[in-house]
C-alpha positions as CSV (number, residue, x, y, z in Angstrom):
1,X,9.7,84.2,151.2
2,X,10.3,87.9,150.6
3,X,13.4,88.5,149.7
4,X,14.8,91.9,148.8
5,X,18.2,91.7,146.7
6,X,20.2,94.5,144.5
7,X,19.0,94.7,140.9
8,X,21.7,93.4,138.6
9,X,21.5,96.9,136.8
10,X,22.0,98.8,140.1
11,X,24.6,96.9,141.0
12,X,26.5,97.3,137.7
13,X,25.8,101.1,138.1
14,X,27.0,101.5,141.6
15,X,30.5,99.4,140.2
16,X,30.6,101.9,137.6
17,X,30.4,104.6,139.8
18,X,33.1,103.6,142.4
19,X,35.7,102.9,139.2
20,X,35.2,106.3,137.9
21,X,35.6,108.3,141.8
22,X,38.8,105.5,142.0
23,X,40.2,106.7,138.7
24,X,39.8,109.8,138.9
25,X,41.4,110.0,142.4
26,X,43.9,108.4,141.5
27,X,44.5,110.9,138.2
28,X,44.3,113.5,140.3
29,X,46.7,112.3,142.5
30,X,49.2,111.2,139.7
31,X,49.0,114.8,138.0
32,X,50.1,116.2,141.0
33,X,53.3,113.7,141.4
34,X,54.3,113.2,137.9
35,X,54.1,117.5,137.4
36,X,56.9,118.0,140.0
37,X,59.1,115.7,138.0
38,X,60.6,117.4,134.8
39,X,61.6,120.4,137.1
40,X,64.2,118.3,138.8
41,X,65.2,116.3,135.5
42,X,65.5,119.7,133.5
43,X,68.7,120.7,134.8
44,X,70.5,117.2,134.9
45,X,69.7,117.2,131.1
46,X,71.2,120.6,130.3
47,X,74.5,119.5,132.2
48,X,74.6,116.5,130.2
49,X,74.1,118.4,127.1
50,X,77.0,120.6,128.3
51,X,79.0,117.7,129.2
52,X,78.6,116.1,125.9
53,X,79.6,119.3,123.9
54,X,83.1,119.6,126.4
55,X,83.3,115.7,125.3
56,X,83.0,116.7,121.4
57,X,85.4,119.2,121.5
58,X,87.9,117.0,123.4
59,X,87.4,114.1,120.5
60,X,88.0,116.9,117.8
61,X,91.4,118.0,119.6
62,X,92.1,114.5,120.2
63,X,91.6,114.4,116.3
64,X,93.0,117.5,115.3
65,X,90.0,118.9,113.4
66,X,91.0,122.3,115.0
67,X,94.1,122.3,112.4
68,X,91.6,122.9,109.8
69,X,90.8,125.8,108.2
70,X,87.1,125.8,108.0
71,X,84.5,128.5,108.5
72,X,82.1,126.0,108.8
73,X,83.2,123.8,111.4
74,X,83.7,127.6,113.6
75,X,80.0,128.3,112.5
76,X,78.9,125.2,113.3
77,X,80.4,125.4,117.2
78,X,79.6,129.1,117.9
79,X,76.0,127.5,117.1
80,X,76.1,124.7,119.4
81,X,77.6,126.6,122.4
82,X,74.8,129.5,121.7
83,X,77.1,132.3,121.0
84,X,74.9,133.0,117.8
85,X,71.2,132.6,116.6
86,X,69.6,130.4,114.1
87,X,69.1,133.3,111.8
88,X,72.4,134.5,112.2
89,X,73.5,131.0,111.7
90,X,71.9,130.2,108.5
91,X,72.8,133.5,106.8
92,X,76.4,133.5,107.8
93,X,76.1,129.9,106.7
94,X,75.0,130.7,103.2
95,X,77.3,133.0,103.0
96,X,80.1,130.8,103.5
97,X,79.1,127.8,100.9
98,X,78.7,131.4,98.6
99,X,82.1,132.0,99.6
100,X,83.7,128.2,99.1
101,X,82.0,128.0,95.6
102,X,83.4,130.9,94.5
């Protein structure tokens, strides 16, 4: 009998082979799905950031935080909503906790 088979290594080679063209088909594929993704997620998250800062000031209304006379907490909010930059932030910070000491 002559019989003609696949070697075991050939055939270990050629599975090899097909798993790496599978995988990387399929990465290719997910790149191109999962890259569309944060686009449409990005602004949802800003208008929940926004929507949490609306809900903060309400609670410190609701608490009556406002009443207080604090450069700080005014710092702080003009911060949050953007109205000012870190630098100007932090110096205009400093100089307030100058300004409290003395």
């Amino acid at each position: 009998m002559n019989k003609k088979a696949l070697s075991p290594l050939a055939a270990t080679v050629i599975l090899v082979v097909f798993a790496l063209v599978i995988g990387a088909a399929t990465m290719s594929w997910g790149k191109s799905y999962v890259s569309s993704i944060p686009d449409e997620k990005e602004p949802a998250f800003k208008s929940s950031f926004l929507l949490s800062i609306e809900q903060m000031e309400k609670q410190l209304k609701i608490v009556g935080v406002e009443q207080i006379d604090n450069s700080l907490k005014d710092l702080q909010m003009r911060y949050i909503r953007d109205e000012i930059t870190l630098e100007e932030y932090l110096s205009q910070e400093e100089a307030a906790i100058k300004g409290a000491k003395n």
